[in-house]
C-alpha positions as CSV (number, residue, x, y, z in Angstrom):
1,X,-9.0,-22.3,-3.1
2,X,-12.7,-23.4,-2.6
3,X,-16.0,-21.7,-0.8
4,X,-15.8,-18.7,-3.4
5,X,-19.8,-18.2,-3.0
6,X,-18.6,-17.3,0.5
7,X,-16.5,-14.4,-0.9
8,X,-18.1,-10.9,-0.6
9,X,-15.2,-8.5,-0.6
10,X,-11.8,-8.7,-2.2
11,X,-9.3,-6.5,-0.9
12,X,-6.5,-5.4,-3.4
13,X,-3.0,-4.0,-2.7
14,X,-2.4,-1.5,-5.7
15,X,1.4,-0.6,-7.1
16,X,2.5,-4.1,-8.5
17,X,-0.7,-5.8,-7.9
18,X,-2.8,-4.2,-10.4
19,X,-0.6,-1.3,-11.5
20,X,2.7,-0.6,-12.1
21,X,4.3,1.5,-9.6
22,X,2.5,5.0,-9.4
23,X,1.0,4.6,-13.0
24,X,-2.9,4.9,-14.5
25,X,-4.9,1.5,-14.0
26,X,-4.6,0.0,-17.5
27,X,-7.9,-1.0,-19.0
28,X,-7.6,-5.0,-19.1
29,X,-6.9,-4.6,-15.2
30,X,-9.7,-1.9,-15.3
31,X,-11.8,-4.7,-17.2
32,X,-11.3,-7.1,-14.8
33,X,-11.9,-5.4,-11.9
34,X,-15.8,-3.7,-13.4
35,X,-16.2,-7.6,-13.9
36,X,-15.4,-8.3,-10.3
37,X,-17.2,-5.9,-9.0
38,X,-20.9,-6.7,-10.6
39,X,-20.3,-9.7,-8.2
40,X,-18.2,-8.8,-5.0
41,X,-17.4,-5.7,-3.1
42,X,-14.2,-4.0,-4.0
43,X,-11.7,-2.1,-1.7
44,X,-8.2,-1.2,-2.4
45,X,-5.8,-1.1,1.0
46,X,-2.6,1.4,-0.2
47,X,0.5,2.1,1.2
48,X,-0.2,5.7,-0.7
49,X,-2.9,8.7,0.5
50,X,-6.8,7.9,-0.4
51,X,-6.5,10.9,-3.2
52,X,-3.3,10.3,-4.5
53,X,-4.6,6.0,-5.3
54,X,-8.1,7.3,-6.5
55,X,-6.4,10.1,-9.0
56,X,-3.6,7.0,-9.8
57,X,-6.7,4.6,-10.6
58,X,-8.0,8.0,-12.8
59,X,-11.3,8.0,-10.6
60,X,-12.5,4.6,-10.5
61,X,-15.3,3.9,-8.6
62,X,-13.9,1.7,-5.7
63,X,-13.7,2.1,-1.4
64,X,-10.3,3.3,-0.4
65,X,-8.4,2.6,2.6
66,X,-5.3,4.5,2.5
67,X,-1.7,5.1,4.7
68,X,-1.9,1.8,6.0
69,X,-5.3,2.7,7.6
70,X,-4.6,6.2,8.9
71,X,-7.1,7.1,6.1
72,X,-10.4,5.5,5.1
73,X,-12.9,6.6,2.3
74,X,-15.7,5.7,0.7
75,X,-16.6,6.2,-3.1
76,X,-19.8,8.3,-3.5
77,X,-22.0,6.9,-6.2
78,X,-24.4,9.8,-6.2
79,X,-22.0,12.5,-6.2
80,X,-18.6,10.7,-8.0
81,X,-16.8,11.6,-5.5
82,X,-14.2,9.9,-3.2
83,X,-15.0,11.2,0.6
84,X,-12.4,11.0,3.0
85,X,-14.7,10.1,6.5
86,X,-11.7,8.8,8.6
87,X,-8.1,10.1,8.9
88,X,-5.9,9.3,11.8
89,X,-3.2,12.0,12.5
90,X,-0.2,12.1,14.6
91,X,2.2,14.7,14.7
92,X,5.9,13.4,13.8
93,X,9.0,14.9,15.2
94,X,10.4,15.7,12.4
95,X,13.3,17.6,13.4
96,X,14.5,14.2,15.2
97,X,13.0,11.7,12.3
98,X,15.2,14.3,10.1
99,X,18.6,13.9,12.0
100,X,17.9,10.3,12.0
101,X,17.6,9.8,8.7
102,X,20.3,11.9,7.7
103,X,22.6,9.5,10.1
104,X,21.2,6.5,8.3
105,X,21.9,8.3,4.3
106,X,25.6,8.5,5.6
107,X,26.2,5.0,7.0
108,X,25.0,3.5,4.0
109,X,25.8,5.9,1.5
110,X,22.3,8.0,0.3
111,X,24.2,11.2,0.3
112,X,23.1,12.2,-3.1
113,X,19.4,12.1,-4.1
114,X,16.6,14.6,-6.0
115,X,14.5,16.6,-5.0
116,X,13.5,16.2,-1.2
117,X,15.5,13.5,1.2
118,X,12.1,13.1,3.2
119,X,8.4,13.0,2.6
120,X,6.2,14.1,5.4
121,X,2.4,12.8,4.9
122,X,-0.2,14.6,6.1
123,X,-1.3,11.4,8.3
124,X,2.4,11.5,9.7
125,X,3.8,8.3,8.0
126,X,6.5,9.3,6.6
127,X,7.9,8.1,3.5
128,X,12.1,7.8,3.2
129,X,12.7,7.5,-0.7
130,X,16.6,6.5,-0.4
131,X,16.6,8.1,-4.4
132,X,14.8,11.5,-3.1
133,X,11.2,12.6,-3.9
134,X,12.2,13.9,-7.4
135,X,13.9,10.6,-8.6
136,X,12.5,9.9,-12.4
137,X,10.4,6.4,-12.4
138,X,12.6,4.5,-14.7
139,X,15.7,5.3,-12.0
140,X,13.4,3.9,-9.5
141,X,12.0,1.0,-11.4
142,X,15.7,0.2,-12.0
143,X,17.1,0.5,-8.3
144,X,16.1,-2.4,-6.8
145,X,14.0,-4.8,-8.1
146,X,14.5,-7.5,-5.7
147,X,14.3,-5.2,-2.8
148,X,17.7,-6.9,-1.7
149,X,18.9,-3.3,-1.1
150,X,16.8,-2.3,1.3
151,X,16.0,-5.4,2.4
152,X,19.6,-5.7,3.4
153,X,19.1,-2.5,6.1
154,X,15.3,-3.1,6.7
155,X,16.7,-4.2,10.6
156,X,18.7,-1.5,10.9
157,X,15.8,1.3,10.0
158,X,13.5,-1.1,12.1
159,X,16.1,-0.6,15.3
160,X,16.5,3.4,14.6
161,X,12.6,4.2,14.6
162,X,10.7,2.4,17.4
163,X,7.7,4.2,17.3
164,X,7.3,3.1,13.7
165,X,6.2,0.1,12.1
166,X,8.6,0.1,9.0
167,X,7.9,-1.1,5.4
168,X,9.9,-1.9,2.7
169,X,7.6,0.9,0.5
170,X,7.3,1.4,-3.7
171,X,10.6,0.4,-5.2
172,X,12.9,2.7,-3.9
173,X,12.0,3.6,-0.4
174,X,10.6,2.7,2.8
175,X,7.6,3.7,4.5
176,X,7.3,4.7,8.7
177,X,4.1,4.3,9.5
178,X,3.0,5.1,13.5
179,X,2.5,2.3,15.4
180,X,0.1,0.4,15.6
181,X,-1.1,0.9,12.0
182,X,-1.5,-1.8,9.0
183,X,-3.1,-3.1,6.7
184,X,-4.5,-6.0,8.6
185,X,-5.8,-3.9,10.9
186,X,-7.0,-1.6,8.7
187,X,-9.0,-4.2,7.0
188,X,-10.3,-5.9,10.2
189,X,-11.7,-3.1,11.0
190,X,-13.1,-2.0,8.2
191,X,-15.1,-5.2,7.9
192,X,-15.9,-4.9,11.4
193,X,-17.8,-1.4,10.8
194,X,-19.7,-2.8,7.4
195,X,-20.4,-6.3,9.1
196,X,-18.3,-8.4,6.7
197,X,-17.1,-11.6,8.6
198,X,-13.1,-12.6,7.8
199,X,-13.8,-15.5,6.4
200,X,-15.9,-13.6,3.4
201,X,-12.7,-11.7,2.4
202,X,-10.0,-13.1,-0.2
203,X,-6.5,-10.4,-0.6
204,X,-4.9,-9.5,-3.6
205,X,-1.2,-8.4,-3.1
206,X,2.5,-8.6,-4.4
207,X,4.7,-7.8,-1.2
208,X,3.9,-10.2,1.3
209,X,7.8,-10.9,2.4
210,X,9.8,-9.2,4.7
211,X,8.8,-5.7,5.6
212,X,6.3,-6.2,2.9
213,X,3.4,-3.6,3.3
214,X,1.1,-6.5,2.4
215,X,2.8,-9.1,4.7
216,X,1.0,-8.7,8.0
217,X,-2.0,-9.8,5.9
218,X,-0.4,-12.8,4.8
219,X,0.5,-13.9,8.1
220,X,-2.7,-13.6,9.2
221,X,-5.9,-16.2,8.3
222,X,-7.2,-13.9,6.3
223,X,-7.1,-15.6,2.4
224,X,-4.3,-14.1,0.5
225,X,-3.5,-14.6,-3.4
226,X,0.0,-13.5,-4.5
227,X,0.2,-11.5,-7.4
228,X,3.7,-12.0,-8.9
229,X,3.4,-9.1,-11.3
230,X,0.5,-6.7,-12.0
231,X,0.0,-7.8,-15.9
232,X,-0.7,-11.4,-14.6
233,X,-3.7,-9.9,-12.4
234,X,-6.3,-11.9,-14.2
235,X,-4.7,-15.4,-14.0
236,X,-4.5,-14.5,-10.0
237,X,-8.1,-13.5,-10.2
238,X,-9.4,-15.8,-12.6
239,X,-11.1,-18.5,-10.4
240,X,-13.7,-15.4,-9.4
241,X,-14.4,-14.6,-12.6
């Protein structure tokens, strides 16, 4: 990849890219990304809620753009504070995204989980952890680490929630997020508000495939750097440093 003086914000996906999966940003990703951003501006586009990624990232200074673009902050330097100056809300039915669910966790077997068989978000994207909301980490980490699992049903979800755009979410669950919300469009318009121009705007992420939450970025021209795993972040991000 060449033109990098043309770079003047990096976007970064966050669980696998650099973090493991709803754990503290380590300090050599934490190093890396103070050294990125004394020379480019930093913004982190989450599958998860802007407060939940900044308390996950234990208060680092950095933009968030949360939900898939239902939310959108902006880190206060003066202050250090994240502010929350955009959030997009739309009312689920949740008695009908309930019974759906429940038809799907029968079909396919997810009769048994812990905790919660549903996670409303505030936003209304809904979060469908096929292990329950109380499932320990390790039993997630464990379930499916190809994402052939869900991968396997991803159409069938897709076909039962129309007013959805569905993602393959964390490692144990998918993600329903109202239509027409993404990340691409989140960060198009994003740059579109703070005048960046696309072609000043390089993507970090790790799940570009199939019902990938980073994958309509990567099908778009906007410059994308797969990260295989989140403790190889700076050999992805190496050739900006």
């Amino acid at each position: 990849m060449s033109g990098n003086n043309r770079v003047k914000l990096i976007g970064l996906d966050l669980d696998g890219t650099i973090t493991q999966h709803r754990s503290c940003l380590e300090d050599e990703n934490k190093n890396i990304l103070d050294n990125l951003r004394a020379r480019y501006s930093l913004l982190i586009v989450g599958a998860g809620g802007c407060d939940r990624i900044h308390q996950q990232m234990d208060g680092y200074p950095i933009n968030i753009i949360g939900n898939y673009g239902m939310e959108i902050s902006r880190y206060d330097s003066v202050n250090n504070e994240l502010v929350i100056y955009q959030r997009h809300i739309i009312k689920p039915n949740r008695s009908s995204v309930i019974e759906r669910l429940k038809r799907i966790r029968e079909r396919f077997g997810y009769t048994s989980y812990a905790g919660e068989m549903v996670e409303f978000h505030d936003t209304g994207m809904v979060t469908f952890p096929l292990l329950g909301t109380k499932a320990c980490l390790e039993e997630k980490l464990a379930f499916d680490p190809t994402k052939e699992k869900r991968r396997s049903i991803y159409h069938f979800i897709v076909s039962y929630f129309p007013e959805y755009t569905v993602f393959i979410g964390g490692t144990s669950s998918f993600d329903l997020v109202p239509a027409p919300f993404n990340k691409r469009c989140a960060l198009e318009e994003y740059c579109s508000e703070n005048e960046i121009d696309m072609r000043e705007v390089i993507y970090f992420g790790d799940d570009w495939g199939i019902g990938g939450s980073d994958s309509h970025i990567y099908a778009s021209n906007i410059r994308f750097v797969i990260v295989e795993d989140y403790r190889v972040f700076r050999r992805a991000a190496s050739f900006l440093l």
